[in-house]
C-alpha positions as CSV (number, residue, x, y, z in Angstrom):
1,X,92.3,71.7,110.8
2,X,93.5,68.4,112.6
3,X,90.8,67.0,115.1
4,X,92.9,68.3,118.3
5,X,92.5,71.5,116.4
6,X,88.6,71.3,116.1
7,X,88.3,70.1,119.6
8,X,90.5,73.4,121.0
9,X,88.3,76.1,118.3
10,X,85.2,75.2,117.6
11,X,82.3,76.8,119.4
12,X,79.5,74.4,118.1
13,X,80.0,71.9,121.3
14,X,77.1,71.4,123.9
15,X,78.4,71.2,127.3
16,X,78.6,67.4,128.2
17,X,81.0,67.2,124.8
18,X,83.0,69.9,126.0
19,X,83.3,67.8,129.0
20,X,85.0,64.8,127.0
21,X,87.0,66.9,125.0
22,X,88.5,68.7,128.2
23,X,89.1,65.0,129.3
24,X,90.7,64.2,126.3
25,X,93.0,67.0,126.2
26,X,94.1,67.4,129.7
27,X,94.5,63.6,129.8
28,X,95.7,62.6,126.2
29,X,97.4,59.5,127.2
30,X,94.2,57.8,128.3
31,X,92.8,57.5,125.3
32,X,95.6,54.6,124.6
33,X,93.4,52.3,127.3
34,X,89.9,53.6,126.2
35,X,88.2,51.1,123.1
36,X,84.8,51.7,123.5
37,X,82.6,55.0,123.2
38,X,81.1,53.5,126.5
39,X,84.1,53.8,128.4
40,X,84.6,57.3,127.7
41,X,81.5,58.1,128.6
42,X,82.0,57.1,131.7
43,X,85.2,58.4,132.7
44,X,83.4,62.0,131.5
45,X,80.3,61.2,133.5
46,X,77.8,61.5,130.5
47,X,76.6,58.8,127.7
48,X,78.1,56.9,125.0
49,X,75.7,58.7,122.7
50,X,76.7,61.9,123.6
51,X,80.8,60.4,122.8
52,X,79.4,59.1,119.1
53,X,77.7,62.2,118.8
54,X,80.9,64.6,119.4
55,X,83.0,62.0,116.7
56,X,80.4,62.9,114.2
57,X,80.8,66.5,115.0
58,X,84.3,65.6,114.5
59,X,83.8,64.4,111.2
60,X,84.4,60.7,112.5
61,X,81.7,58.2,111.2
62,X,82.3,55.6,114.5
63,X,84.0,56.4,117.6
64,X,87.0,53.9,116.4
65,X,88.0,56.4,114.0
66,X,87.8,59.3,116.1
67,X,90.3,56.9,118.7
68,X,92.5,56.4,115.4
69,X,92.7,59.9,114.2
70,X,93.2,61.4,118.1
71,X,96.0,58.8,118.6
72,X,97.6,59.7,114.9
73,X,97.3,63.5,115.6
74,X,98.6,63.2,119.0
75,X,102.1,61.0,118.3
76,X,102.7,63.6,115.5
77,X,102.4,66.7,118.1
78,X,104.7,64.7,120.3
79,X,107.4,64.1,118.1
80,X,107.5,67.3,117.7
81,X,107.6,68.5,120.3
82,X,104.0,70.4,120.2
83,X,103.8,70.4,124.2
84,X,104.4,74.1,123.6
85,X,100.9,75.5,124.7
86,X,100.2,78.0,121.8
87,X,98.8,80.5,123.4
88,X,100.6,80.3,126.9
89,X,104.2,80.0,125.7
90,X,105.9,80.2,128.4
91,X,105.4,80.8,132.9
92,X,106.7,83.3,135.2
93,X,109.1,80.5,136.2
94,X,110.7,79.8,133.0
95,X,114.3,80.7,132.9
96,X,114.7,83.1,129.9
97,X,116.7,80.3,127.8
98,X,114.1,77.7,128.1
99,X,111.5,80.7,126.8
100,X,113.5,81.2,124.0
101,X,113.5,77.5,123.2
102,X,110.1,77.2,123.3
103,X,109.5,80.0,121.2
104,X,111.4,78.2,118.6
105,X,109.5,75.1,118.8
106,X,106.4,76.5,118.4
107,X,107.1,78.9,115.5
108,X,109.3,75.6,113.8
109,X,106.2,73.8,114.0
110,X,103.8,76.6,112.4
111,X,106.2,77.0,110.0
112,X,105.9,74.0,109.1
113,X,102.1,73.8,109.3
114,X,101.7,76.6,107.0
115,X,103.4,75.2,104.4
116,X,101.2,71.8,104.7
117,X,98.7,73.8,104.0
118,X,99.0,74.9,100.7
119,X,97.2,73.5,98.5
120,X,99.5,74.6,95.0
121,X,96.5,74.8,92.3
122,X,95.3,77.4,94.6
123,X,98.6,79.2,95.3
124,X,99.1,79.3,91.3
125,X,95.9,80.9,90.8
126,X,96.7,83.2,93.2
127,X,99.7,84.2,91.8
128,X,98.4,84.9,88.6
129,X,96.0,86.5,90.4
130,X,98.2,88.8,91.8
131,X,100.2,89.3,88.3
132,X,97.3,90.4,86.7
133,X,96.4,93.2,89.0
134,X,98.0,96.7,88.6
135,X,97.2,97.0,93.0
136,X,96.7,94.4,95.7
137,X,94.2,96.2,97.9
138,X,94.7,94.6,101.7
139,X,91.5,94.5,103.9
140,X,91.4,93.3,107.9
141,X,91.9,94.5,111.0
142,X,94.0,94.4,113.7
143,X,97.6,93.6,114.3
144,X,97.8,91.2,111.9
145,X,97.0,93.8,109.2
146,X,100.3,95.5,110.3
147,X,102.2,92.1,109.4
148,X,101.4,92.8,105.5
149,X,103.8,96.1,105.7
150,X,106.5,93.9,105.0
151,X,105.1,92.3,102.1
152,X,103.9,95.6,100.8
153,X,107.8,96.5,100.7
154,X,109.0,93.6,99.2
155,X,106.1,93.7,96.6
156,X,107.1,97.5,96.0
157,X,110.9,96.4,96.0
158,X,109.7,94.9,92.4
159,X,107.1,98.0,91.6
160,X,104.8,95.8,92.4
161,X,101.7,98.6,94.1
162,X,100.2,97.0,97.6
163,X,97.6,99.3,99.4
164,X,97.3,98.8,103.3
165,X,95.0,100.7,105.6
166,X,94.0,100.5,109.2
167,X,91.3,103.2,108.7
168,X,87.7,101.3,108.5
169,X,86.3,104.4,106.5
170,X,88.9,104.0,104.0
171,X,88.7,100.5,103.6
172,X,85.3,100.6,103.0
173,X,85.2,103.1,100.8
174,X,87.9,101.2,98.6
175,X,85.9,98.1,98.7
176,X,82.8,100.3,97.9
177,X,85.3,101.2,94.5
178,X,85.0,99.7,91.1
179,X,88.5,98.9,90.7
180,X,88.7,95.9,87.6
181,X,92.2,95.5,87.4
182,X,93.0,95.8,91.3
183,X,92.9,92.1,93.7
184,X,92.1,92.0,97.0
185,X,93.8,89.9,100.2
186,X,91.3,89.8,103.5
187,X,92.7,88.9,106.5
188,X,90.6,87.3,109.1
189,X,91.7,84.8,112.1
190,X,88.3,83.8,112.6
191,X,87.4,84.1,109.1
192,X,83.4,85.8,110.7
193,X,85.2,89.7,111.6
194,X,81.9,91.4,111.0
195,X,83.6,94.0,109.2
196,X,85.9,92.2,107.0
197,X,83.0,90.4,105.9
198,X,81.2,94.2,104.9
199,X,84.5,94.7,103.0
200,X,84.1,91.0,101.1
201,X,81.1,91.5,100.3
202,X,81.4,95.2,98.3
203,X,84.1,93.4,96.5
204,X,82.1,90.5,95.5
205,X,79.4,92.5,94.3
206,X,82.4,94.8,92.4
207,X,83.7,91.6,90.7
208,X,87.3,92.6,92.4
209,X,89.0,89.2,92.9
210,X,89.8,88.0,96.1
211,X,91.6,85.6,98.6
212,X,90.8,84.9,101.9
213,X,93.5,84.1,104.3
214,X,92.4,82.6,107.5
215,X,92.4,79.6,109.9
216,X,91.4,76.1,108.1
217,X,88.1,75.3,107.8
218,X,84.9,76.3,106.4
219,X,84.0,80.0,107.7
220,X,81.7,83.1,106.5
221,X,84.6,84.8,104.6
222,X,85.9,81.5,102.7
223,X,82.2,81.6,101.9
224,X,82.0,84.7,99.8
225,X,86.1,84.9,98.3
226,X,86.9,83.3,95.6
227,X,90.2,82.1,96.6
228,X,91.7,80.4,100.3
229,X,94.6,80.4,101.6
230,X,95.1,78.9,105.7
231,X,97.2,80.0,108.3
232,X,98.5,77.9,111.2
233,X,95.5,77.6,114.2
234,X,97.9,76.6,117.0
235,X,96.3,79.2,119.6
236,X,93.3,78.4,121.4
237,X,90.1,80.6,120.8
238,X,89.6,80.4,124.5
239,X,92.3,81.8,125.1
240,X,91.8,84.8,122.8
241,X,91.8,87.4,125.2
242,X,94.3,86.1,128.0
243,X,97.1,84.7,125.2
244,X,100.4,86.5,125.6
245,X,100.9,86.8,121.7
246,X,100.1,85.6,118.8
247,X,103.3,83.9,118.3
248,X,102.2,81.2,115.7
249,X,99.6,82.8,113.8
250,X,102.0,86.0,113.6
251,X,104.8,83.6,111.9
252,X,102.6,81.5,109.4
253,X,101.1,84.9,108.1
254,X,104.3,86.4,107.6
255,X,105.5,83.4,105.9
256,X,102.4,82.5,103.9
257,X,103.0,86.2,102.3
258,X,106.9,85.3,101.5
259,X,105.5,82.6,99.7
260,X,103.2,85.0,97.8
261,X,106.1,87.5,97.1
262,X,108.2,84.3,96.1
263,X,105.4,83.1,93.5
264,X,105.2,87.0,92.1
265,X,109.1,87.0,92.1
266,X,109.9,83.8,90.5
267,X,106.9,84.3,87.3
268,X,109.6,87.1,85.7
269,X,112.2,86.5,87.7
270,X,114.6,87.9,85.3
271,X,112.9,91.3,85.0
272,X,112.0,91.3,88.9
273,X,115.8,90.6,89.6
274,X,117.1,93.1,87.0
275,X,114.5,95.9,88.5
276,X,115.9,95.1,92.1
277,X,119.9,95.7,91.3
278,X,118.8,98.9,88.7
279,X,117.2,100.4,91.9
280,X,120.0,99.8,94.3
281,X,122.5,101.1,92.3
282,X,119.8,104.1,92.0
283,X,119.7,104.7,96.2
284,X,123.5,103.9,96.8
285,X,123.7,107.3,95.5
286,X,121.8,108.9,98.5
287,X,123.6,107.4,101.2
């Protein structure tokens, strides 16, 4: 999670930081002109301790850094064209082709965000980790449970078994389950769902393997899984119950499990490619 990011999501901020970081955000450009902790403080009315103090937070050790890191994260966004705001797409005034291009933009750029955040000794070992399991058990809530359907029909496409349910019950009783040679995918945004964290926690204590999948950064569920992967965090937790969709997060999960389904695919992909024509040839039969 870039510092823009941190500054949009994070909940840890007292309210004279959350002053400066509404500055910065609203007025990015400003920031060019501003060299001293001091002067920030003063165009957001509070001290230059209280600046130094929200760079720390930041993970900056001086408020130069923070300055270098803002201006770094902010040209990148610009280039490319990350004026879209992620969680308000588009207004009642935009003319349908101009919603359309701004869709694009934004899901180009989690796209593109999702695969900067892989981190490949942790995508191999979760591909082996999904090799060596005879059923991927899938644990969230949500809509963006529903978006692991597709995966479960590719993975099936291969007869590789993926489990999906909606039904708390019946998640928790399958985490509640001894199953050794099963693996486990938890989906959480936030990455603190109170009850995907009951679900983590009767697999830990089952020894089933698991991966996380959430927003960057350290959280509860990352905590307690023994692998992490990141989705895109382009939508504002502010905005959480007033966002139109979840446009960005929606794509970079869906892509982050074609990536998984590409890893299982490509370790026998002779065997995986064989199974998928024997089967066609087996269905052409019923249409």
């Amino acid at each position: 999670m870039d510092i823009i990011e941190q500054m949009r999501n994070q909940d840890n901020f007292t309210s004279s930081e959350r002053e400066i970081i509404n500055l910065i955000l609203n007025k990015p450009e400003t920031m060019m002109s501003i060299t001293t902790a001091a002067q920030l403080a003063a165009a957001a009315y509070t001290s230059a301790s209280t600046v130094v103090r929200l760079c720390r937070k930041l993970g900056c050790g001086s408020y130069a850094e923070f300055k270098t890191n803002f201006i770094s994260q902010y040209q990148k966004r610009k280039s490319a064209l990350l004026h879209v705001d992620a969680s308000i797409p588009f207004k009642s005034s935009d003319a349908p082709k101009d919603v359309m291009e701004q869709l694009t933009e934004l899901e180009g750029i989690a796209l593109h965000q999702t695969l900067s955040l892989i981190d490949l000794n942790t995508y191999n070992n979760v591909i082996k980790m999904l090799n060596a399991a005879s059923c991927i058990d899938v644990y969230g809530s949500g809509n963006n449970v529903n978006l692991l359907h597709d995966f479960a029909y590719k993975m099936g496409s291969i007869h590789r078994q993926v489990r999906i349910s909606l039904d708390h019950q019946q998640q928790m009783l399958a985490a509640a389950s001894r199953y050794e040679d099963h693996c486990a995918i938890i989906l959480s945004y936030s990455g603190e769902t109170l009850s995907t964290l009951k679900y983590a926690k009767l697999l830990r204590a089952n020894h089933t393997p698991t991966v996380s999948v959430t927003s960057r950064g350290a959280n509860s569920l990352t905590a307690i899984t023994d692998e992490h992967l990141y989705i895109a965090t382009l939508e504002s937790k502010s905005y959480s119950n007033t966002k139109i969709g979840s446009f960005s997060s929606d794509i970079s999960i869906i892509t982050l499990m074609n990536y998984l389904y590409a890893g299982v695919f490509l370790s026998d992909y002779d065997n995986n490619y064989e199974r998928l024509l024997k089967d066609r040839i087996l269905f052409s039969g019923d249409q």
